[in-house]
Z-matrix of the N, CA and C atoms (Angstrom, degrees):
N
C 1 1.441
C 2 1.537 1 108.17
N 3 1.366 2 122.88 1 126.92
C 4 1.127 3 118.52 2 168.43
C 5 1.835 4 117.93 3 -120.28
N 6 1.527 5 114.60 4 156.65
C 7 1.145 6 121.22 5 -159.73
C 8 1.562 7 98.64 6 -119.21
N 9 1.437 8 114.31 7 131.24
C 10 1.619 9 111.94 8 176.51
C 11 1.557 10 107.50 9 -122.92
N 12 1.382 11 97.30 10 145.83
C 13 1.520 12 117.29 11 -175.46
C 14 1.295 13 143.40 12 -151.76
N 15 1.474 14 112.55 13 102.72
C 16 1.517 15 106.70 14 -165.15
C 17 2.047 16 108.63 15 -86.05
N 18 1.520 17 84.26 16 124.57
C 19 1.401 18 85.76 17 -176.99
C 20 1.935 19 98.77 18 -132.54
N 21 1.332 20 113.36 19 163.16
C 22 1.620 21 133.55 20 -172.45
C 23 1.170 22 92.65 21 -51.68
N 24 1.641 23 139.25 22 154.50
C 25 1.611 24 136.11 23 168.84
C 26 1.775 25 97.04 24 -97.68
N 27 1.073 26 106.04 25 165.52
C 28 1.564 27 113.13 26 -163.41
C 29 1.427 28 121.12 27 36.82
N 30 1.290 29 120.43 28 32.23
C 31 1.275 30 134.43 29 157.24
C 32 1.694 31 124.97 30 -101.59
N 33 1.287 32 107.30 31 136.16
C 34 1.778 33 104.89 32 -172.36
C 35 1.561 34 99.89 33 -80.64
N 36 1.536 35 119.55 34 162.46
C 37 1.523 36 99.93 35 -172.13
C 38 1.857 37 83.01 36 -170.14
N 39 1.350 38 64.49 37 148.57
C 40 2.147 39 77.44 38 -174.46
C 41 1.875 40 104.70 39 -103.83
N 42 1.192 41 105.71 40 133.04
C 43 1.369 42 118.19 41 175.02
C 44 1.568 43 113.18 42 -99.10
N 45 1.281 44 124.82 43 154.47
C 46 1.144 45 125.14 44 -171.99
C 47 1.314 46 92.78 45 -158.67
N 48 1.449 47 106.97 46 123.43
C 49 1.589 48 121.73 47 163.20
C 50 1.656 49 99.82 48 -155.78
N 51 1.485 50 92.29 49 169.88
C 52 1.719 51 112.85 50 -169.98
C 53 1.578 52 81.82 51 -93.02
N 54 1.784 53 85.60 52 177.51
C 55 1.383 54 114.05 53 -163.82
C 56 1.630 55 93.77 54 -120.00
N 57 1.598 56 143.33 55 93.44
C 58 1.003 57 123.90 56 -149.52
C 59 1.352 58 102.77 57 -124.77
N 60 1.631 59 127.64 58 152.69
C 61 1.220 60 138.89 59 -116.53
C 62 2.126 61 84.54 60 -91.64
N 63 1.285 62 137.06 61 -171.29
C 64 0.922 63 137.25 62 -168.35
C 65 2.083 64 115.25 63 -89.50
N 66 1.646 65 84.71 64 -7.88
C 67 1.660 66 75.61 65 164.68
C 68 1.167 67 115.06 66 -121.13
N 69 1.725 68 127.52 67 33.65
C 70 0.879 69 114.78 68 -163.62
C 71 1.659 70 145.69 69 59.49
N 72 1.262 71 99.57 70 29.91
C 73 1.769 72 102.33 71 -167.21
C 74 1.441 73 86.14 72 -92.34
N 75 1.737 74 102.15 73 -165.79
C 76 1.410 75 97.97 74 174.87
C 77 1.548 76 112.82 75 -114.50
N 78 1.809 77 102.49 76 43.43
C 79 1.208 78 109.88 77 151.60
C 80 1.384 79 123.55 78 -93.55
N 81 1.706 80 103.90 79 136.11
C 82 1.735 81 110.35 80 -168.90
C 83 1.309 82 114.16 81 -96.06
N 84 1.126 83 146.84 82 131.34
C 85 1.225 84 130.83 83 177.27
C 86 1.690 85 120.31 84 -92.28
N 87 1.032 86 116.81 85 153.74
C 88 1.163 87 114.63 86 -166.64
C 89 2.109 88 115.97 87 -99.28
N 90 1.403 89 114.21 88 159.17
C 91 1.334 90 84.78 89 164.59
C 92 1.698 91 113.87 90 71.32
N 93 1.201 92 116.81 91 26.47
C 94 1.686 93 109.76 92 -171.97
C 95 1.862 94 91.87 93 -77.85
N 96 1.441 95 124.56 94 161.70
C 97 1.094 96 114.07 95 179.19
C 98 1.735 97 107.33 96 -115.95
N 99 0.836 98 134.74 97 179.87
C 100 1.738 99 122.27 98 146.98
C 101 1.557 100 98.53 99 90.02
N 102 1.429 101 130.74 100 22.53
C 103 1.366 102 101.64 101 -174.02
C 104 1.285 103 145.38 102 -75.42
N 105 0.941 104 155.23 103 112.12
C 106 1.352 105 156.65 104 -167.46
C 107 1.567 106 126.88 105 -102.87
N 108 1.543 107 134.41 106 112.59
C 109 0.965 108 117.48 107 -179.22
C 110 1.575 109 109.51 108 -121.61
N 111 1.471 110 109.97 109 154.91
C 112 1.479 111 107.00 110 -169.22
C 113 1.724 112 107.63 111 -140.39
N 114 1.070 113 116.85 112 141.25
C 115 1.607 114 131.54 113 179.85
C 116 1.140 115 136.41 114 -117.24
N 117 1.299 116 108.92 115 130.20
C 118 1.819 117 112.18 116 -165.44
C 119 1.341 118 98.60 117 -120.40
N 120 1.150 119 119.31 118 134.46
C 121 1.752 120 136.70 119 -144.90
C 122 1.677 121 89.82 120 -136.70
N 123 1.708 122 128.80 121 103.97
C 124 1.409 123 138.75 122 166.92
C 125 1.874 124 99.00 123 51.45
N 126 1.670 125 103.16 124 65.72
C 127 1.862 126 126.99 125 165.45
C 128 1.523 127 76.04 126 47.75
N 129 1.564 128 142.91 127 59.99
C 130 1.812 129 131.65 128 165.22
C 131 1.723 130 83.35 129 -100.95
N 132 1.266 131 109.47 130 171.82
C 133 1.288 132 137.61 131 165.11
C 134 1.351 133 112.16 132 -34.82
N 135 1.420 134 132.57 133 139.46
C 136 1.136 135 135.55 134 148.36
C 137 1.948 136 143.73 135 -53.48
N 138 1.637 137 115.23 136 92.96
C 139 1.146 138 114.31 137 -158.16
C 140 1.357 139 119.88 138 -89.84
N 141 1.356 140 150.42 139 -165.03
C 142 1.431 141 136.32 140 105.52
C 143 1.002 142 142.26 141 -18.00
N 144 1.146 143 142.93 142 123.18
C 145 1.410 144 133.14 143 -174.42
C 146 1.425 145 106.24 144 -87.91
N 147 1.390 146 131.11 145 149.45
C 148 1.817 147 130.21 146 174.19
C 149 1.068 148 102.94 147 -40.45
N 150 1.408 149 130.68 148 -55.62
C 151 1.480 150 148.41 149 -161.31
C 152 1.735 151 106.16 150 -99.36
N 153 1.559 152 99.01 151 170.01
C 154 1.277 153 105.85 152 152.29
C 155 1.662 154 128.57 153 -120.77
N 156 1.435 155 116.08 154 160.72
C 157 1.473 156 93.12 155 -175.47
C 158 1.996 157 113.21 156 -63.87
N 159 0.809 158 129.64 157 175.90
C 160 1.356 159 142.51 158 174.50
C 161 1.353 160 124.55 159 -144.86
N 162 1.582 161 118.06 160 137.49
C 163 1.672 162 131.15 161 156.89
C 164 1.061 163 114.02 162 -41.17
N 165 1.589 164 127.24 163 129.78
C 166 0.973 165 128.62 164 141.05
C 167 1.670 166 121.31 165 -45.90
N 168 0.885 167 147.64 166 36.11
C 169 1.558 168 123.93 167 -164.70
C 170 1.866 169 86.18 168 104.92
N 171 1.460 170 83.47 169 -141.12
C 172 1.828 171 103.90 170 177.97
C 173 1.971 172 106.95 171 -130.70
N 174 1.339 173 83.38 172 52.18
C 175 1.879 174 96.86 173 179.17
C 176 1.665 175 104.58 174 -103.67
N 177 1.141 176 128.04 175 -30.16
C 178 1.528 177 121.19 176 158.66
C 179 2.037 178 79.58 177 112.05
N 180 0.902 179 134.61 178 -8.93
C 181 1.718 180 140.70 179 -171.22
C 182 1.765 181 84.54 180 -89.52
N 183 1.645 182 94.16 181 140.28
C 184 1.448 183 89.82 182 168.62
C 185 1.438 184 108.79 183 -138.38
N 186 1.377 185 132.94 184 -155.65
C 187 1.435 186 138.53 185 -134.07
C 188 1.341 187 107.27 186 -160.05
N 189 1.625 188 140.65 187 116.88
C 190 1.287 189 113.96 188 158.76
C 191 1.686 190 113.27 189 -145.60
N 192 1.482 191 133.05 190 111.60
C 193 1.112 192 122.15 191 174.82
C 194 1.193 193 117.38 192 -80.86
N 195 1.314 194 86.49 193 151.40
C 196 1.637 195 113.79 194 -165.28
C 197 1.646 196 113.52 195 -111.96
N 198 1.166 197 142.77 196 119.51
C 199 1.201 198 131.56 197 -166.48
C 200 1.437 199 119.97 198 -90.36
N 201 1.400 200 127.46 199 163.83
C 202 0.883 201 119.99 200 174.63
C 203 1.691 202 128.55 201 -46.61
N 204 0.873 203 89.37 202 -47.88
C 205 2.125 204 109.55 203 178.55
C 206 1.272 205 92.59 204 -60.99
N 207 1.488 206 127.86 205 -55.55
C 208 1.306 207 120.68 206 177.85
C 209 1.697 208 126.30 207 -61.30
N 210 1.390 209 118.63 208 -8.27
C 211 1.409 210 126.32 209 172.45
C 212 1.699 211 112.96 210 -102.38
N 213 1.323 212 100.29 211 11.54
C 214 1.540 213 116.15 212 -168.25
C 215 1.341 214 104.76 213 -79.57
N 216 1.277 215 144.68 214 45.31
C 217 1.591 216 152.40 215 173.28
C 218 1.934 217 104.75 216 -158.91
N 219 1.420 218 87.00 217 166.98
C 220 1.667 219 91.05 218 169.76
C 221 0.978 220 123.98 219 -108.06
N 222 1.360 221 131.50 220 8.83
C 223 1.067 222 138.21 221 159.71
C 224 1.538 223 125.36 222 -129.47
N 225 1.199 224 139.23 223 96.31
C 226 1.517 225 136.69 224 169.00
C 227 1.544 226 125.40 225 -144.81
N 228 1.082 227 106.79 226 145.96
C 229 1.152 228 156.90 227 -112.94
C 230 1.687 229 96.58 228 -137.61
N 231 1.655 230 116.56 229 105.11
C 232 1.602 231 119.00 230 -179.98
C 233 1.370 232 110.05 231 -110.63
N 234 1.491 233 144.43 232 153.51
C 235 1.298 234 138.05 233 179.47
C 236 1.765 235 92.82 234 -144.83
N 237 1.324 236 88.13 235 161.62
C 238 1.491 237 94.23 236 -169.81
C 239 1.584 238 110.51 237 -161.85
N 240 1.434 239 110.27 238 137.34
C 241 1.609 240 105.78 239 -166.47
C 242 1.533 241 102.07 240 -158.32
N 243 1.557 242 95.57 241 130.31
C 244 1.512 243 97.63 242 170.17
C 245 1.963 244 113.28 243 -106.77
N 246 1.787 245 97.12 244 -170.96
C 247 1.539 246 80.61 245 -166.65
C 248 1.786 247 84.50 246 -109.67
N 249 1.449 248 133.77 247 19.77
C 250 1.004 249 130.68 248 -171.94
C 251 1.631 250 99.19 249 -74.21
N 252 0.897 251 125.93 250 160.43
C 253 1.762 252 130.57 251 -171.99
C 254 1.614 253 93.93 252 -78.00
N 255 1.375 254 142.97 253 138.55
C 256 1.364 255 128.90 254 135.78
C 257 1.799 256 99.19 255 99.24
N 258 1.157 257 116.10 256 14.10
C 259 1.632 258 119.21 257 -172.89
C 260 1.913 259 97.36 258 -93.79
N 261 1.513 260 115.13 259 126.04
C 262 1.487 261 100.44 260 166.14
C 263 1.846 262 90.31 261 -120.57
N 264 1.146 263 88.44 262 171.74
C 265 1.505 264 121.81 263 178.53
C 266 1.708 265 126.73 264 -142.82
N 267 1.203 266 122.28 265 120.71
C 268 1.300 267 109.57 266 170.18
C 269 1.024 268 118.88 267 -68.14
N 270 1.446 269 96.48 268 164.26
C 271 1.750 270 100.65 269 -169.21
C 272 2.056 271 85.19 270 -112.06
N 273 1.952 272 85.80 271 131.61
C 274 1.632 273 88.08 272 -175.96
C 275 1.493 274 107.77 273 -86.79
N 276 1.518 275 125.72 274 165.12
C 277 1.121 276 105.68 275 178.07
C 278 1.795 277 85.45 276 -144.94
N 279 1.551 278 118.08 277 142.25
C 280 1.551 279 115.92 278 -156.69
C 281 1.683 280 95.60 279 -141.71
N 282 1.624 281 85.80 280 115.82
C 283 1.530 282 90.06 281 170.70
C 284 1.514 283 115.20 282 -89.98
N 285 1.185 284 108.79 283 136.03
C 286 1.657 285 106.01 284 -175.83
C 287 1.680 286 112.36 285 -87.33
N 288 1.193 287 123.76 286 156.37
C 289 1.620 288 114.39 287 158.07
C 290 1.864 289 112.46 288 -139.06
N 291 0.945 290 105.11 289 173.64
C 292 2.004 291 97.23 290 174.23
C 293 1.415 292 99.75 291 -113.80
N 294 1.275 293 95.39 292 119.48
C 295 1.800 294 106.59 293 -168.19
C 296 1.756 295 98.10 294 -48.44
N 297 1.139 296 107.41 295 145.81
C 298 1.817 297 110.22 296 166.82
C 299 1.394 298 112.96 297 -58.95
N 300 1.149 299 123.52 298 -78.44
C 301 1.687 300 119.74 299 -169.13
C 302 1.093 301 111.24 300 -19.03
N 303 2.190 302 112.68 301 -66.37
C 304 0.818 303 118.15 302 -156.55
C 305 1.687 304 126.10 303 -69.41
N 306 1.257 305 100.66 304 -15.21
C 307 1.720 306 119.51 305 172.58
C 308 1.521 307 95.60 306 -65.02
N 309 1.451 308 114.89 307 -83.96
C 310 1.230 309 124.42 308 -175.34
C 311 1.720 310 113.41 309 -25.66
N 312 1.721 311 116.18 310 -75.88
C 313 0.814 312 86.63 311 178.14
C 314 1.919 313 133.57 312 -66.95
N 315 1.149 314 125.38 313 9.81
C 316 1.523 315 126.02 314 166.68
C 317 1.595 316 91.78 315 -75.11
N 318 1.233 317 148.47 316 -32.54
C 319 1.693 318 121.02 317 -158.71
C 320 1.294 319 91.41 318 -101.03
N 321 1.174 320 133.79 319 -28.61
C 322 1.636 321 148.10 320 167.56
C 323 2.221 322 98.20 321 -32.61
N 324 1.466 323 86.39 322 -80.62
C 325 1.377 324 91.42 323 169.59
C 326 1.791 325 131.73 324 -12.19
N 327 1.523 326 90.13 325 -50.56
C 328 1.377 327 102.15 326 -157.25
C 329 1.359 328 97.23 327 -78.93
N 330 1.768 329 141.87 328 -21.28
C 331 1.229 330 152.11 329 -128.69
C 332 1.957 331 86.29 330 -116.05
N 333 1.799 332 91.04 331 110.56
C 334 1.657 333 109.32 332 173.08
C 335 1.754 334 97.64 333 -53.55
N 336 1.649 335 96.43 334 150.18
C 337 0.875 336 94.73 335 -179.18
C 338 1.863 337 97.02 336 -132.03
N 339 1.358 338 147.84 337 144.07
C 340 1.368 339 162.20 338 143.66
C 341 1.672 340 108.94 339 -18.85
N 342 1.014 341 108.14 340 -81.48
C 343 1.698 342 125.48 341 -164.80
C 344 1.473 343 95.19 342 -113.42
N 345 1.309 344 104.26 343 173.86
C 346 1.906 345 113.42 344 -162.35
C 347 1.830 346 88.34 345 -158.52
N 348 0.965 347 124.96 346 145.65
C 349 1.224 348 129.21 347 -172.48
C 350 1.705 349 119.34 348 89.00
N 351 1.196 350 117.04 349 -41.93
C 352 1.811 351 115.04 350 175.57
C 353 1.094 352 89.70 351 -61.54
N 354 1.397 353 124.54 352 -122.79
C 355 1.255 354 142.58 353 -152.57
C 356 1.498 355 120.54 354 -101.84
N 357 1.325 356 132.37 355 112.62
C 358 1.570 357 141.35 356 168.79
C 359 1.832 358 90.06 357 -39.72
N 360 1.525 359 107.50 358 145.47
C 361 1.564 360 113.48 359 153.62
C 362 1.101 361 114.74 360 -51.76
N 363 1.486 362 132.92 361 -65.63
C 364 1.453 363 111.51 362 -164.20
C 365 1.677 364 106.76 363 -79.70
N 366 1.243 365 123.15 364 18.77
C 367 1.671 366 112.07 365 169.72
C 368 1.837 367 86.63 366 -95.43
N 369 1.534 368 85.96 367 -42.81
C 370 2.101 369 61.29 368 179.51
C 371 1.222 370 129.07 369 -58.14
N 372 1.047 371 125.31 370 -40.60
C 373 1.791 372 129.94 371 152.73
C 374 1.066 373 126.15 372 -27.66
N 375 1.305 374 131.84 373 -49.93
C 376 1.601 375 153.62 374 168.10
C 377 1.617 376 100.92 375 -58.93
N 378 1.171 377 110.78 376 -49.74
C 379 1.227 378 120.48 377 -163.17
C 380 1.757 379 100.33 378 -70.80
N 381 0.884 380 97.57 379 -3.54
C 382 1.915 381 92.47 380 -170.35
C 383 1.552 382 86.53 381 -134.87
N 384 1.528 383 136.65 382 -45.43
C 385 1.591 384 93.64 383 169.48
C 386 1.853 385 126.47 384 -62.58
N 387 1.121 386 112.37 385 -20.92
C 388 1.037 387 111.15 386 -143.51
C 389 2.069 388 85.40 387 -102.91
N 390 0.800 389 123.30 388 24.09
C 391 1.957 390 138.34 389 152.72
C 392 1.313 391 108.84 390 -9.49
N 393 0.647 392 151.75 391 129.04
C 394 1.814 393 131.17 392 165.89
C 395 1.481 394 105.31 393 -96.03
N 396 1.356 395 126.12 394 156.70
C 397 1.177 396 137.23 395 177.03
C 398 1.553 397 126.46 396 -142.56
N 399 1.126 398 105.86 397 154.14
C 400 2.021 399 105.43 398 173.50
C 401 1.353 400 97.55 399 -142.98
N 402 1.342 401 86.98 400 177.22
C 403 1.631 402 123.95 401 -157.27
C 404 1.690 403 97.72 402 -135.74
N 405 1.453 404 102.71 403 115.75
C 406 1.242 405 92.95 404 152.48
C 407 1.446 406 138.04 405 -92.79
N 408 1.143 407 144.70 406 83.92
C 409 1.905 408 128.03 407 -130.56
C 410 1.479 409 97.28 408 -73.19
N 411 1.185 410 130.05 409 -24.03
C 412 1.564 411 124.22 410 -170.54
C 413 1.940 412 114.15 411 -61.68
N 414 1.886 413 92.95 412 -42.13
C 415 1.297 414 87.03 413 -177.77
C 416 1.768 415 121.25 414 -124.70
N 417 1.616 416 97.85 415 15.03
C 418 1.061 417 115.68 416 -175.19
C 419 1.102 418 142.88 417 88.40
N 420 1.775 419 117.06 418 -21.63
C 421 1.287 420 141.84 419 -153.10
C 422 1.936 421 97.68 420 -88.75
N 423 1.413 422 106.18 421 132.26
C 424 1.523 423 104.59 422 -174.46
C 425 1.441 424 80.64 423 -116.72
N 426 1.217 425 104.31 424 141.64
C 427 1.686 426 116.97 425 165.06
C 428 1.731 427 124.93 426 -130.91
N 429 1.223 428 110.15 427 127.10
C 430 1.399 429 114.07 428 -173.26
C 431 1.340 430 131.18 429 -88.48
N 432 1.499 431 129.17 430 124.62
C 433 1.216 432 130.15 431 -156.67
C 434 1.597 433 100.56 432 -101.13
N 435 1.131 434 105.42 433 153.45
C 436 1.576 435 121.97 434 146.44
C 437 1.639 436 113.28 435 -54.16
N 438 1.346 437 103.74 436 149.97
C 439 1.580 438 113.57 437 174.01
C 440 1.547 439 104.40 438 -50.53
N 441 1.300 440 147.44 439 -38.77
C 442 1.056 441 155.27 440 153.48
C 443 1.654 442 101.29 441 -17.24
N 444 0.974 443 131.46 442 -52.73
C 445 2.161 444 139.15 443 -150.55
C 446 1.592 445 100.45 444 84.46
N 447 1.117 446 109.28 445 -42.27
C 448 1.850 447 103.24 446 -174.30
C 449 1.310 448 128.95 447 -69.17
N 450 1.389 449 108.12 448 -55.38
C 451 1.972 450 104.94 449 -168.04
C 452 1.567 451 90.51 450 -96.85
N 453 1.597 452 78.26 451 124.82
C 454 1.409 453 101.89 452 173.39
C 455 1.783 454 119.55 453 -58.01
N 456 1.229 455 122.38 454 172.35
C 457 1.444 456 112.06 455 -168.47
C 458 2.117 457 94.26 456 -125.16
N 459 1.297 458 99.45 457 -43.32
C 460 1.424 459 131.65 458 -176.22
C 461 1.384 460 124.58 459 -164.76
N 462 1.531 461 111.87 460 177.49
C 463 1.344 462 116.84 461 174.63
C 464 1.667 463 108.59 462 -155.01
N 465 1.207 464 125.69 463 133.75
C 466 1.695 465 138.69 464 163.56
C 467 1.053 466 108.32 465 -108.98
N 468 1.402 467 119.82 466 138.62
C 469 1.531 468 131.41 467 133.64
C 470 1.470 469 128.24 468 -68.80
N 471 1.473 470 114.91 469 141.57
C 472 1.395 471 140.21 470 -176.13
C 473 1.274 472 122.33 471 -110.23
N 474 1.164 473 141.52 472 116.05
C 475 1.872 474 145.12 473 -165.48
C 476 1.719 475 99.38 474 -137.93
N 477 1.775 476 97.13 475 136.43
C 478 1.334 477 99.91 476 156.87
C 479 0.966 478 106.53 477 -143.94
N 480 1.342 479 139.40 478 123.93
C 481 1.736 480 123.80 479 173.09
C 482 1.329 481 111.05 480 -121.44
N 483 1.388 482 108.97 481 67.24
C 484 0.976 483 121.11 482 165.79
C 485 2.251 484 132.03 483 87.17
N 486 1.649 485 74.83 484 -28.33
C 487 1.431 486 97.13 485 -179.39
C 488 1.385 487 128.22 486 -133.95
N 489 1.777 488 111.51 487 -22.10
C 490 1.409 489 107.67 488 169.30
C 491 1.675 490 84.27 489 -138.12
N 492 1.301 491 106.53 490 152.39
C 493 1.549 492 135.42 491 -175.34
C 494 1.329 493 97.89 492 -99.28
N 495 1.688 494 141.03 493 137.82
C 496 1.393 495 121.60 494 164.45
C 497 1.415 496 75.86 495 -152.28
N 498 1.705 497 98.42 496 142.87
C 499 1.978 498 125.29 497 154.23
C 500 1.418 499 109.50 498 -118.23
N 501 1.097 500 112.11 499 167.21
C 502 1.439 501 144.73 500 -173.53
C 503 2.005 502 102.77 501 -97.19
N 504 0.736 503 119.54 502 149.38
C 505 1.404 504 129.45 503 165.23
C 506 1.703 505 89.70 504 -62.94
N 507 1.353 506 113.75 505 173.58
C 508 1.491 507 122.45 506 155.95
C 509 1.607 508 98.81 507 -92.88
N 510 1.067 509 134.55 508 162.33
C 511 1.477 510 144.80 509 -144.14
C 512 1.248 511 120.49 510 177.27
């Protein structure tokens, strides 16, 4: 059985799976002893993990952090084995990604800026997705505001009659 999971890359992240009986039912066993977990970082060799997996209590569900260094690839791959007779475990397999914001704002950073005090770069960014707009439905015309709601930025017209759809650029 394998388990897939998209989690942040260089982020620490806790796994949680049961400890499930030797045919796979969705009986858990409790009490497994011997645990061992091991990590393969971009298909590399199988290591130690910082940690070990852990019991919840005596629910047969278990626990395993994962460290940052250890989420440091885009692809890996957890295995896990006890020495109890008849214990299975999925084997996890974790796709990594680099959260957006946090990229963005790092290249943001790097971007000279004129004046210092108006506006941070990424508020200016915000500041221009986040536009406000309306619709008038009677005559179609959507018009785009400044972060303000008031001064307009532009305006398009919208047509459908039934058979061809046409807009206007904003303008």
């Amino acid at each position: 059985m394998i388990t897939h999971i998209k989690a942040v890359k260089n982020q620490a992240l806790v796994i949680v799976l049961p400890a499930y009986d030797g045919e796979w039912s969705s009986q858990y066993v409790t009490a497994p002893a011997g645990l061992d977990s091991e990590v393969s970082a971009d298909k590399g060799a199988f290591a130690d993990c910082t940690n070990e997996l852990t019991e919840v209590g005596s629910s047969g569900v278990c626990t395993l952090d994962l460290t940052a260094g250890e989420m440091n690839a885009d692809l890996i791959a957890v295995k896990f084995t006890s020495t109890t007779t008849g214990v299975n475990f999925p084997l996890v397999v974790i796709h990594t990604y680099t959260e957006p914001l946090t990229a963005a704002r790092t290249e943001l950073a790097s971007i000279p800026t004129r004046e210092s005090g108006v506006l941070t770069k990424i508020d200016a960014i915000f500041a221009y997705i986040l536009k406000k707009k309306d619709v008038n439905k009677t005559t179609g015309k959507e018009t785009m505001y400044q972060a303000d709601g008031s001064t307009p930025l532009g305006q398009a017209s919208a047509a459908d009659d039934g058979t061809t759809f046409t807009r206007d650029d904003i303008v």
